[in-house]
N, C-alpha and C positions, 0 to 999 in steps of 0.2 A: 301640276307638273307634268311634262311629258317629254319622255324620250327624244332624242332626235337621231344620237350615234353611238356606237362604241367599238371602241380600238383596242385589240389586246395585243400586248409582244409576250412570248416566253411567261405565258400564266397560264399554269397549271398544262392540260395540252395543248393550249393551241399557242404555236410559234408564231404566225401575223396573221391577225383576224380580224378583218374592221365589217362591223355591222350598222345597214344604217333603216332606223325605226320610222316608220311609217303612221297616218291616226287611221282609225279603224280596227280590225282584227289582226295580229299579226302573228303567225305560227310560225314556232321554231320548232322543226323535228330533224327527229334522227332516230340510229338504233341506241338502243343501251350503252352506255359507256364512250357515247358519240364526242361527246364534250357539252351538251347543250344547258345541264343546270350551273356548269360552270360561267355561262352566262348571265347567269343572276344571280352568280355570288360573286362577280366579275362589279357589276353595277352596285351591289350592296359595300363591296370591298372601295368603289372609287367616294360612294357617298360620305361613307362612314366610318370606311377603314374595319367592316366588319367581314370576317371570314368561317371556316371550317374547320382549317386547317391546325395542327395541333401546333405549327409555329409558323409566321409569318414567308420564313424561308421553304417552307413545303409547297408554297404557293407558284416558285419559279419552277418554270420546265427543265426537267432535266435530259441529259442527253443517255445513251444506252447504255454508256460505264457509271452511269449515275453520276457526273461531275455537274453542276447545277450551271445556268451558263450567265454570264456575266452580269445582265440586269433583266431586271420587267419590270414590265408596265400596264397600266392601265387609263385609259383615257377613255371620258363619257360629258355627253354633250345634251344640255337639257335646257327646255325653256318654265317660266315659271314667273308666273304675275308679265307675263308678258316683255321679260327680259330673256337676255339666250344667254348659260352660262356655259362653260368647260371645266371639267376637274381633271388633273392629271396626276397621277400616284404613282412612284418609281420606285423600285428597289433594286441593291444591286450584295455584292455577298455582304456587306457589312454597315450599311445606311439605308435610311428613307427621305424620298422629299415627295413634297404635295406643293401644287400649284394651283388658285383656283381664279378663271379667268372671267370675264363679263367681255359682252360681243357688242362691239361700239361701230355703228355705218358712219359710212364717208357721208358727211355732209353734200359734197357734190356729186357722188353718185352713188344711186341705192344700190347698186349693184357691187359695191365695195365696201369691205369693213374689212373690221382691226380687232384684236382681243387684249383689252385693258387686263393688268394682273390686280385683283382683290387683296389678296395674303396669300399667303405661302404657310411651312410647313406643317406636320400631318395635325396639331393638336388644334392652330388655328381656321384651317379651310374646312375642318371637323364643326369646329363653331359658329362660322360663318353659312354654312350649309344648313345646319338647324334652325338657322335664325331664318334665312332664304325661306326654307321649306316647311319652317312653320313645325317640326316637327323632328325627336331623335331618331338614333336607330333603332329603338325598341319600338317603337312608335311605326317606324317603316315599317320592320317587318313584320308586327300585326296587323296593322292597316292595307297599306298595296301590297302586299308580298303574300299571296295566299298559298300557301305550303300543298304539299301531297295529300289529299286523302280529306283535307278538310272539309270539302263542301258533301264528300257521302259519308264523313262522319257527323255532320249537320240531319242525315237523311237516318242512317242505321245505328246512332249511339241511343243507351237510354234518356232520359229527360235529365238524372244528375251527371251523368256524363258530356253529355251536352252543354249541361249548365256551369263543369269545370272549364268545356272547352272554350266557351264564350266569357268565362272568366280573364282566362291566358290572354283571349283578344284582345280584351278592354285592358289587360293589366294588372287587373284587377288578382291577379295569382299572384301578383309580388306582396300582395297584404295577407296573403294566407301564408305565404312564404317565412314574412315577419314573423306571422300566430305562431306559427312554428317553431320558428328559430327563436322566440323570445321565451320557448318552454323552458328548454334545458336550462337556458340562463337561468330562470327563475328557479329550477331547480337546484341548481348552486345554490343559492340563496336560502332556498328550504331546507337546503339539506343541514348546513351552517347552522338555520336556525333552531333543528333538531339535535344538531350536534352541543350545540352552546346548551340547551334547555337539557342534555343530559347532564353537564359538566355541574351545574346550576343544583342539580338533584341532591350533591352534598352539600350543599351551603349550610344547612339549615345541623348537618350533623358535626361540619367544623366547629360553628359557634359551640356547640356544645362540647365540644372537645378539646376547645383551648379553654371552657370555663371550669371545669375539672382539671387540665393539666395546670393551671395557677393556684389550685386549693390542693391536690397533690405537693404542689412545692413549698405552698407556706408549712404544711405537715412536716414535710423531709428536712424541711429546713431545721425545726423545735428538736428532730429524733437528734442530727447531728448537734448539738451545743451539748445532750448532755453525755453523749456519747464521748467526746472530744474530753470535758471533765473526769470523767471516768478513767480515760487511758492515759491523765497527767496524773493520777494519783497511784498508779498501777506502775510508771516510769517511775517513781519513788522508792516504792518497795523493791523493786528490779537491780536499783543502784545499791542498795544496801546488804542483801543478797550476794551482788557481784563479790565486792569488796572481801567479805571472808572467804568468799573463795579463791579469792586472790592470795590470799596468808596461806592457805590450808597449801596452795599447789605450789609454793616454793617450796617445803619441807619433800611435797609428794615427788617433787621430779627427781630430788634430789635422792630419791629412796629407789624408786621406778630405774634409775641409771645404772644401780648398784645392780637393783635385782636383774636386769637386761644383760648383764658382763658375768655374775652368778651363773647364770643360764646358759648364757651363749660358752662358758668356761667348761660346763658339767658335758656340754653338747660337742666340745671340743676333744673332750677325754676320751669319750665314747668311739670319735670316730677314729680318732688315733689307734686306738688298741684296737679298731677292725683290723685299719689298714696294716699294723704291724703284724698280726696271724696271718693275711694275705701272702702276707712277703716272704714269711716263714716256708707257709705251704710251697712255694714257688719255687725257693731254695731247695727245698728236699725234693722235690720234682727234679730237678736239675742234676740233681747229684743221681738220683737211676738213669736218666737217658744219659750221661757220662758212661754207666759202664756196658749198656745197651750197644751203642756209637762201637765198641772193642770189640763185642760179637758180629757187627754187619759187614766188618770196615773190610773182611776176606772174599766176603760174596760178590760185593760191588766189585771189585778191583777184576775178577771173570767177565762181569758185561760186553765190553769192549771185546774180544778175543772173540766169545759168541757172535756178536753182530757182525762181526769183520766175516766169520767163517760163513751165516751166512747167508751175506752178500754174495760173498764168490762163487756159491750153490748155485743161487739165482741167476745168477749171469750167466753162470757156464748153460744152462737149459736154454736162456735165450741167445747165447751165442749157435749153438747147435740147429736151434729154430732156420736162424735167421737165414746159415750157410745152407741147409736145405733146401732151401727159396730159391735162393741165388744158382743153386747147383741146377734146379727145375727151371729158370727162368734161360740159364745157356744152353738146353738142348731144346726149348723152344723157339728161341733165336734162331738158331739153325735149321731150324727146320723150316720157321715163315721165309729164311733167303733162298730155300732152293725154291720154294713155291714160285717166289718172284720170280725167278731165273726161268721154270718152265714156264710161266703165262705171261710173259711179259711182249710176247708178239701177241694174242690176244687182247690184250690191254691198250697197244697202240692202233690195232685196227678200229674196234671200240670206239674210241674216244674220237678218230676221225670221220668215222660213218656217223656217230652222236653230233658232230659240229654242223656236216653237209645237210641231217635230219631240222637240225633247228633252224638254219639259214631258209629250208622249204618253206617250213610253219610261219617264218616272220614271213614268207612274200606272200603265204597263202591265208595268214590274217590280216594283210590289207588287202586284197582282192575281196575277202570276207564281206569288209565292211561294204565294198563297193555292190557287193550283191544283197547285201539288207537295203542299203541306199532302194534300189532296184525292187525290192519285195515291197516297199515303204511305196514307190511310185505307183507300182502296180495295184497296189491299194486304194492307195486315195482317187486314181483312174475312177477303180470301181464303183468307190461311193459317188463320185461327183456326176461319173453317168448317169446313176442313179437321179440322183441329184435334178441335174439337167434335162432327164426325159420326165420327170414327175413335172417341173416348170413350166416345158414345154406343153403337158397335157393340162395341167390345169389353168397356162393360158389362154389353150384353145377353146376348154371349157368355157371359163368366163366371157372370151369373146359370143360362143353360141348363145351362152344364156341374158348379154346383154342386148345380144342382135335380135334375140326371140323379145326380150321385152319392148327394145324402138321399133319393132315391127308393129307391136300392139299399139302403139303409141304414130304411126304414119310413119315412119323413117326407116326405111329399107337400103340393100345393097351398104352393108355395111361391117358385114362379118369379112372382108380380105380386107378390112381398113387395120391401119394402125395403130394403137389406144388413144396415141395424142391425136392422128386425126378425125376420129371417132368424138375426143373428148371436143374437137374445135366444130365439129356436126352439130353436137349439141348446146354448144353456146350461143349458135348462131338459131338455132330452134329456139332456145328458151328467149333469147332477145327478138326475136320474133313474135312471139307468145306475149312476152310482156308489152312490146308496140300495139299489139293488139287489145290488150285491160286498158291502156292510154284511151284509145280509141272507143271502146265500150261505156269506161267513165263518162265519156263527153259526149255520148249518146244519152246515156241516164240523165247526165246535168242539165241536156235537150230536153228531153221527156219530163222532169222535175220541174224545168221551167215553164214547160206548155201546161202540166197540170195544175202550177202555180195562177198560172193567167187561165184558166179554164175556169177553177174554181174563184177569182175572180171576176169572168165574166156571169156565175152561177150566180153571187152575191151581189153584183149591180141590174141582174135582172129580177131576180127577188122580191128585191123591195118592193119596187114600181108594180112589179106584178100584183102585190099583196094591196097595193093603196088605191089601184086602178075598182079595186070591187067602193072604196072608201069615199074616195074624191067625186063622185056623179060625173057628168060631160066636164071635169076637167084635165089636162095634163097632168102626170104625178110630177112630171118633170120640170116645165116650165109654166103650170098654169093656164096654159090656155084654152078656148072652149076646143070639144073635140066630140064627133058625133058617134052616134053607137054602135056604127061600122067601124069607125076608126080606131071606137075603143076595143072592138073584136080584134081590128087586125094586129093591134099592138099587144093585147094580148098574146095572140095567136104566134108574135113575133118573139114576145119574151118566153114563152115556153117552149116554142122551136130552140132559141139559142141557150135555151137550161138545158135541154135533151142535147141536142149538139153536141157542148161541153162535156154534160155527163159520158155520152158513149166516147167522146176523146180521152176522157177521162180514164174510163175504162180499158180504152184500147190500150191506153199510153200504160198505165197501171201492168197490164197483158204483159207487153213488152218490155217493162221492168223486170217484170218476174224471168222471160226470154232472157235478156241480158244478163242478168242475175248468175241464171243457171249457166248461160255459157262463161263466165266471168270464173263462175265455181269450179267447171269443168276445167275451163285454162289453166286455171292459179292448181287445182289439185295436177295436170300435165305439167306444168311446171315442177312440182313439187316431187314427179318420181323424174322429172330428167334434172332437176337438181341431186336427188336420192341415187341415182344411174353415175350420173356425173364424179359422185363422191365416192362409189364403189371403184371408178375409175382412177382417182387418186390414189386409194388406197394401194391397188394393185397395179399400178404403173411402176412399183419398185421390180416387178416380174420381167419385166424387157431387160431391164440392166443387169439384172441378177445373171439371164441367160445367154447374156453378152457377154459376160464377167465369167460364167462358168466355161466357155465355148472356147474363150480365150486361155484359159485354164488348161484345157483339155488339152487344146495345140500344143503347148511348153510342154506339157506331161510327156506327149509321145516323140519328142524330141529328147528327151530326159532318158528316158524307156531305150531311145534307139544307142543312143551314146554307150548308154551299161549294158546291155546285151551280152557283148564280148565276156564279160566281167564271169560269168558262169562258167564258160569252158574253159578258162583260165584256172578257175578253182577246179577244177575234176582235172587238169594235166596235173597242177600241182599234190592233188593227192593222190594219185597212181603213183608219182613220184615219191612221194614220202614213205607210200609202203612200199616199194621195192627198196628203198634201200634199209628201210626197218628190216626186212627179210634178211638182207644181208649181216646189217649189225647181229640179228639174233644170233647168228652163227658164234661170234664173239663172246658172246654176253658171259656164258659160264665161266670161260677165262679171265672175264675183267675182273668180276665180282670174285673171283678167287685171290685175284692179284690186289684187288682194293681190300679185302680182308685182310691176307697177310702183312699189306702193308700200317692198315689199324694198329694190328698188332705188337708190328716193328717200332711204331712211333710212339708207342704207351710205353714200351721197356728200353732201357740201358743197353750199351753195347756190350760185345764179347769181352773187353779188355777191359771194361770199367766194372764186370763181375768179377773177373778176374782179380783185378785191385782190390775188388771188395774181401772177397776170399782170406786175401793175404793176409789183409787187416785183421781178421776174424782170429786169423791161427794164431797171429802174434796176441793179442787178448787172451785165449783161450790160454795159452803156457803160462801168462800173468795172472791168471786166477786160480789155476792147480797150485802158483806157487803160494800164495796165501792163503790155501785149503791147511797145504802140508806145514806151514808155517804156526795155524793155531792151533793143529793137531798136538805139534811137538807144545806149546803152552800150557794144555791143561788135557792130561791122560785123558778123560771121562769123555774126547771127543773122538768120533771115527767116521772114517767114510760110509761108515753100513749105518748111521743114524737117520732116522726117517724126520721128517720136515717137519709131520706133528710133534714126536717126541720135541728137535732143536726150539720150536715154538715155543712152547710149553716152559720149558726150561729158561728161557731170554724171560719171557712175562715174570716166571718168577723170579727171578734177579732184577728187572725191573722194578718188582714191587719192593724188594730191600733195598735199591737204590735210593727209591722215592722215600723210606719211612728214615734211612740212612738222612738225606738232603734234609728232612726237617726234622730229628735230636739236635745236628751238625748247628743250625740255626738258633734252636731253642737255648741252645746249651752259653750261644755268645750271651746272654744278656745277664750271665751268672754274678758278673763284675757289678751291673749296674742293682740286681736285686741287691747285693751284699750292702751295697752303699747306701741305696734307702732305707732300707732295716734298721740301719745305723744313728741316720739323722731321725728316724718316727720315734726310736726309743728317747734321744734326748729332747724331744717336741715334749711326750707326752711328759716326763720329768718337770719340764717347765711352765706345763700349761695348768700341773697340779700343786702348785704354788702359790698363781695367782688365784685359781677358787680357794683356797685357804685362807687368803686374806682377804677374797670378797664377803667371805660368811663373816669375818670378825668387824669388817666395819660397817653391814645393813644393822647390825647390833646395836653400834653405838645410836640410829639414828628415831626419834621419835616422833611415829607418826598413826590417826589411828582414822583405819580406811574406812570405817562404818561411820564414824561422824560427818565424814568425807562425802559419803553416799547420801547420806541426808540430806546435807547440803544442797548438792546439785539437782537431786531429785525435787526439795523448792525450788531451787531454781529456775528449773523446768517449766516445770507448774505455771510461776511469773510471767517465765516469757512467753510459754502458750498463749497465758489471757492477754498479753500486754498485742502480740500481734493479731490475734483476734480481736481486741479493739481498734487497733491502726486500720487492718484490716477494715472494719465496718467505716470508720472514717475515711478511708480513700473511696470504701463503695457507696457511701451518701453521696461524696463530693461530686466522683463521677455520675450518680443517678442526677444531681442537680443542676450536672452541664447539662447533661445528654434532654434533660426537662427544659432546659433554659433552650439549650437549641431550637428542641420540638416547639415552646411556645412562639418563639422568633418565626419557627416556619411557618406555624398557624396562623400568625397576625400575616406574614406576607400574602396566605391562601386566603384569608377573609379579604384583604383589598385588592386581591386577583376577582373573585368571587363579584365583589364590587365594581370593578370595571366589564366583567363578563353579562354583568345584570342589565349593565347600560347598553351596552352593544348589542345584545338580546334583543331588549325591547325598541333599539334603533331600525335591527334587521328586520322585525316584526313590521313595522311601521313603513319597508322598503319594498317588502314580499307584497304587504298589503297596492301599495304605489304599483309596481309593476302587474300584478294582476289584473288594475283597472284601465293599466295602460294597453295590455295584450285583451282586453274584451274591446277594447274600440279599434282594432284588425283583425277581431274574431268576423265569422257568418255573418253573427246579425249584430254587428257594429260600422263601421264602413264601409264593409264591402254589400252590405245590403243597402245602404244608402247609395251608394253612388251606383251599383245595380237600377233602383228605385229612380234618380236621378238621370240617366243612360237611357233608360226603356223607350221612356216615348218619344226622342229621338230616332232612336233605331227602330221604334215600330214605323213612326212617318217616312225614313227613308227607304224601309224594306217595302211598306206597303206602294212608295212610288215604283219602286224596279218592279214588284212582281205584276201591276196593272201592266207594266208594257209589255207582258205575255200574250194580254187580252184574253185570259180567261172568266168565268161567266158568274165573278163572285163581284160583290159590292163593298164589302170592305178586310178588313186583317188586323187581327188584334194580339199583341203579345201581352201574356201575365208578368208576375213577378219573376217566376223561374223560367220565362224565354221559352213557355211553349206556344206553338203560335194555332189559333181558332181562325175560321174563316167563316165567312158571314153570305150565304147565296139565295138563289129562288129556293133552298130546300131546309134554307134555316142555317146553325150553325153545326161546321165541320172540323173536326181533330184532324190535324198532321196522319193519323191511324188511317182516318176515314178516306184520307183524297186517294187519287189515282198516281202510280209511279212518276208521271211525268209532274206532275203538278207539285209530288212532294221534292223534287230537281229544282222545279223550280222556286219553289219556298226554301225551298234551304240557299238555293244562288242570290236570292234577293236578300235574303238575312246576312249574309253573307258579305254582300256589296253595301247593305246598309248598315254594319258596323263598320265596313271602311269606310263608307261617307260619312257616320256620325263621328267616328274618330280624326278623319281630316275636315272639322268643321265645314262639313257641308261644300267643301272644294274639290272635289276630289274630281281626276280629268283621269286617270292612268291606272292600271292594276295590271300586277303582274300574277300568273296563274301558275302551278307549275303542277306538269300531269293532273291537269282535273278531273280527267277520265279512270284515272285509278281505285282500284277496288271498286267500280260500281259495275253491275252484271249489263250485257247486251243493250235489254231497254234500254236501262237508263241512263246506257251511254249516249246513245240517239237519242234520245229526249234531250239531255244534255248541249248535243252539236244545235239540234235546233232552238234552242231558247238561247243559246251563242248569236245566233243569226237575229234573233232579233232584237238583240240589246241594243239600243239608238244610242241612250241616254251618256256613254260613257264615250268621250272623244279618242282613247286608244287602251288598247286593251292586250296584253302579250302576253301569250302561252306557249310552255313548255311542253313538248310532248312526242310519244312514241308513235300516237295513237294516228294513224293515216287518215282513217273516217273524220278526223277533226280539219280538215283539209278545205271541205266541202264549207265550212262556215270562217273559211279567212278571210280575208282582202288584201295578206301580203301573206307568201309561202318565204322561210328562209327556211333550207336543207342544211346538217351537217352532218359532215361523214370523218372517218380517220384512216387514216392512211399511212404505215410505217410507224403506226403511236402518234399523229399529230394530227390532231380537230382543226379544221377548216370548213369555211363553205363551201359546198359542193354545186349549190343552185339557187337563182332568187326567181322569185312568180310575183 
């Protein structure tokens, strides 16, 4: 198979990119993240539909709001058994389709053709592609698709490291895969089968446990029969038993009912003749507080009089109180009104010099503000000067010090430049610099080439030199005779042109190393006016900063000039505020006098509403002298000269006979109703001693004898104890015979559970065994060491063909069982250990190449490489590019790469670069 094109839309970065493949060497580079392995997941994706991507939709390019855009695609154009196919793969947000084309010429002119459609969509041009190709996608990409890293981990892995990775290649890791993945399974299996052989550990104690529990119940069965007899002959004696007791407890209740009315009759008497003494006592109580009530009934009837007298004591003190108040609250009245009357001009100048005072303060606290505004300007002035001459100094700085470094560097007269024109100096320097490494290379590639044909002409005079001592008077050349001058001079002529060569050799060599060093010296000048350059970025925000500040400062002092005024505005208006403060003060003692008295005035009543009060006062006061004089004349024993403790004293004691007066008064009402009960308990108890009179004479008549009685029952008892202590043991047989019959039931189900457990057991055994034998023929050394065994000498015959077209100085190549490879030279046999860096590149590139040609059965036209230069050191990356150079055998060959030095061994250069986020071509060679 081989390449010919590929088209991509809106896949992954790149928006439209058509590349078109070339045979021989063909290098794709770029930087890192350029888009360039997306190129051969570009081609893997059109083949096979296989990707990276964690969803097929991750694959379309998306735009900067990340909205995904409407379709991609892919399209790839290959020939193959000497037909030209096309595959085209589409997606768009929510389908896929596949097209797969064959490329048909116009019969009449070869210069015209058409593209026939094969099948269409993705699962069938999938199909038709393997079959085409002789080969899946697993297949691709261990065969052509030689990943990162693999051919210097061909060089630097150990031998079993090596031997997994050439596992992976062949495939051969999906059988280890299996080994693997068929462990656990089998472990289910094992595990089940431990499980069952514990379950199984009872068997052997059930049988023995149902054969006891059936010899347990024929026993229990014999105990109950006779148990059962036993409690039918015990229900006999029980019933006969009953029966007299039945006789004896008519007579008995009939005795029992007597004695019960006896009793309750003698208990009825008792209580009678308490309750009747009660009543008695309660009666004669009654008739003392009767004549008690005739001694109090004089005292009480004084209370009233005393309370009334005094109340009016008490009154009269706080009427007295009260008018004294009122007399002190009308000569302070008078007095706060003349206060008024003298400060009352005081008061009015006051209060208008206080209004003119706050009218200042409001104008002079907006003028206020406008002078903070002003303090606030004059501030930030300050700092931003700052600000701005620091900028400015340390832009001049870095100007010095970048003009000292392009001075050192040839580039003068540059310190009054600009940053950007300074920065556009040095673009034009470095593009400069870099024409020149152009230039240098293509001298080297000169010199490369002369030493190439130099050493050339070294090896074609050689020989002839060597065979001229060998051949006698013949040509080594052509045979023919040739005399012993001739053969001097032709000697003489083949070692002139070996010296020749060598000293061009040499010289050429010289001037490599010249170029070299100037090439090093450029690229590191490059690299500080790149590093210059970047300094200048960073601090190119300094120009605008000090533009932006300078601009700043303008507005400020136009700000500044506007409030100015705003200061001497505030110092008139507070000159002003205190003169006329000075004024007010004059005032001040009169107001605050006048505002005092008027406090005053509004917390008290007026003249004439004391006055009314007054009046009010005197008319009360005659009202309570007169019911002083009123209870005096009531009861002698009161006077005006009695002092408050004594009246006290005297009310509580009449109080207290009140109180003992209010309840005789009460006790004494219920005198009626004691008489009455009295009355009715004597003719209760008369009656109720009657009826025990004739309870005694008729338990008399009756005949009954309680100790035969007792006997009785007490058999009785006895019977029925044992009768249900038999019942008893026969419900608990009956129960012990289910609860056995149960358990045996459960056993017999546990034994042909046990039964089916035995069999599945020994099936599982017989399954573990089976899968065992199956997971050792995808073990090591089951399959995959056969078909290892099978693989080898394939892939030795095809590595051993790539690595002779090195033309190194061995005779043959041998790989063992584990893929290490021996070489066979003038010095005998050599390990991978023993060769030299380039050689083990090259052994590992031929091994390499010859399991992709043993795995595409020996057809193989194409391989794609990707960073093959990866992880190997300096050397052996140059060892590397030249055994690139001399691989004939392979009709096209595409790599991937960063690596520039691989440049040198292409036949087609494609560049990709990106640009705003989107991978394009940037150059083709």
């Amino acid at each position: 198979m081989i390449f010919d094109r590929l088209q991509l839309k809106n896949f992954k970065s790149h928006l439209n990119t058509d590349i078109k493949f070339n045979s021989g060497i063909t290098l794709i580079v770029g930087e890192n993240g350029a888009g360039k392995s997306s190129i051969f997941e570009a081609i893997s994706f059109a083949l096979f539909k296989q990707h990276s991507a964690r969803t097929i939709n991750d694959l379309m390019r998306s735009s900067k709001d990340n909205s995904a855009y409407n379709a991609m695609s892919v399209s790839l154009e290959f020939t193959s058994n000497g037909n030209h196919y096309k595959v085209v793969r589409t997606r768009d947000k929510t389908s896929s389709k596949a097209m797969l084309y064959i490329k048909k010429p116009n019969m009449n002119d070869d210069s015209d053709f058409s593209y026939g459609v094969i099948c269409e969509n993705d699962k069938n041009v999938t199909a038709e592609i393997q079959k085409i190709l002789q080969m899946d996608s697993d297949l691709f990409l261990n065969a052509i698709y030689v990943r990162q890293g693999e051919i210097a981990e061909l060089v630097s892995k150990t031998s079993a490291e090596k031997k997994k990775l050439i596992a992976k290649l062949l495939g051969i890791d999906s059988l280890e895969k299996s080994y693997n993945n068929l462990r656990p399974f089998i472990n289910d299996f094992e595990h089940k089968e431990s499980e069952l052989k514990g379950k199984l550990s009872k068997k052997t104690d059930v049988e023995e446990e149902l054969k006891n529990k059936k010899a347990e119940y024929e026993d229990l069965k014999k105990d109950g029969i006779n148990v059962e007899q036993e409690c039918i002959q015990t229900e006999k004696n029980f019933d006969e038993l009953n029966s007299k007791k039945v006789f004896l407890e008519a007579n008995k209740e009939e005795f029992n009912n007597i004695k019960i009315k006896l009793d309750n009759g003698l208990n009825e008497i008792d209580r009678l003749k308490s309750e009747k003494n009660d009543l008695q006592n309660k009666l004669d109580e009654i008739t003392k507080a009767e004549s008690e009530i005739q001694k109090l009934e004089k005292y009480v009837n004084k209370l009233p009089v005393y309370l009334e007298f005094q109340e009016a004591s008490k009154r009269l003190i706080d009427l007295k109180h009260t008018r004294d108040g009122l007399e002190e609250d009308k000569n302070i009245v008078s007095k706060q009104k003349e206060i008024l009357e003298e400060n009352k001009t005081s008061y009015e100048d006051y209060s208008r010099l206080e209004k003119i005072i706050e009218d200042l303060r409001d104008d002079k606290s907006k003028v206020d503000g406008d002078v903070k505004v002003l303090d606030k300007y004059l501030e930030d002035k300050s700092i931003l000067e700052k600000e701005f001459n620091k900028d400015n100094n340390d832009l001049e700085d870095f100007k010095i010090a970048i003009s000292e470094k392009l001075a050192k560097d040839g580039i003068d007269d540059v310190k009054d430049k600009e940053l950007g024109e300074i920065h556009k100096v040095i673009s034009d320097e470095i593009q400069s610099s870099e024409y020149r490494i152009t230039k240098i290379d293509d001298e080297k590639s000169n010199k490369k080439s002369e030493i190439a044909i130099c050493e050339d002409n070294i090896k074609t005079s050689e020989k002839p030199l060597e065979e001229l001592d060998s051949v006698g008077n013949k040509c080594p050349i052509c045979q023919s005779d040739i005399s012993n001058q001739k053969k001097l001079d032709l000697k003489k002529s083949y070692k002139k042109s070996i010296i020749n060569s060598r000293k061009r050799i040499t010289q050429n060599n010289k001037d490599l190393v010249i170029l070299d060093k100037e090439k090093s010296g450029i690229k590191a000048r490059i690299n500080r006016l790149n590093s210059i350059k970047d300094d200048i970025s960073e601090n190119i925000y300094l120009v605008n900063k000090i533009e932006n500040n300078k601009n700043k400062l303008d507005n400020l002092d136009k700000e500044i000039m506007a409030k100015e005024s705003s200061r001497d505005m505030v110092n008139k208006l507070a000159k002003a505020i205190e003169s006329e403060s000075e004024k007010r003060d004059f005032s001040k003692e009169g107001y605050f006098k006048y505002m005092k008295a008027k406090g005053l005035l509004d917390e008290r009543p007026s003249i004439n509403e004391i006055d009314h009060k007054i009046a009010n006062i005197n008319d009360d006061w005659d009202f309570q002298v007169r019911k002083i004089k009123l209870a005096i004349n009531k009861d002698s024993h009161l006077t005006t000269e009695i002092t408050e403790e004594e009246l006290s004293y005297r009310i509580d004691n009449l109080k207290e006979k009140e109180t003992r007066y209010n309840q005789l008064k009460g006790y004494v009402k219920i005198k009626g109703s004691i008489e009455s009960q009295l009355l009715t308990k004597k003719e209760s108890l008369s009656s109720t001693q009657n009826l025990v009179d004739n309870y005694r004479k008729n338990i008399q008549l009756i005949k009954y004898d309680e100790e035969a009685y007792n006997t009785l029952v007490s058999n009785l008892a006895t019977v029925e104890t044992k009768l249900k202590r038999l019942q008893s043991e026969v419900s608990k047989i009956e129960g012990q015979a289910i609860a056995l019959g149960g358990q045996i039931d459960s056993l017999i189900k546990e034994q042909k559970e046990y039964t089916r457990l035995q069999k599945e057991y020994e099936d599982i055994r017989t399954f573990v065994s089976f899968l065992d034998e199956i997971r050792f023929l995808f073990s090591k050394d089951g399959m995959q060491e056969d078909l290892r065994k099978l693989s080898r000498p394939t892939i030795q015959k095809y590595t051993k063909e790539f690595f002779e077209e090195f033309n190194f100085d061995y005779s043959d190549l041998i790989l063992d069982d584990e893929f290490n490879v021996s070489l066979y030279g003038p010095e005998g046999e050599s390990t991978l250990d023993m060769v030299s860096g380039g050689e083990k590149i090259a052994i590992a590139l031929a091994l390499r190449l010859g399991i992709t040609k043993a795995m595409s059965s020996g057809a193989m036209e194409t391989i794609l490489l990707d960073e093959p230069t990866i992880h190997l050191d300096s050397f052996r990356r140059h060892e590397l590019i030249d055994l690139l150079r001399k691989m004939s055998s392979l009709p096209q060959m595409i790599i991937v790469t960063h690596d520039e030095e691989l440049e040198n061994a292409a036949d087609s250069l494609i560049k990709i670069g990106k640009k705003d986020g989107i991978s394009q071509v940037i150059g083709v060679e």
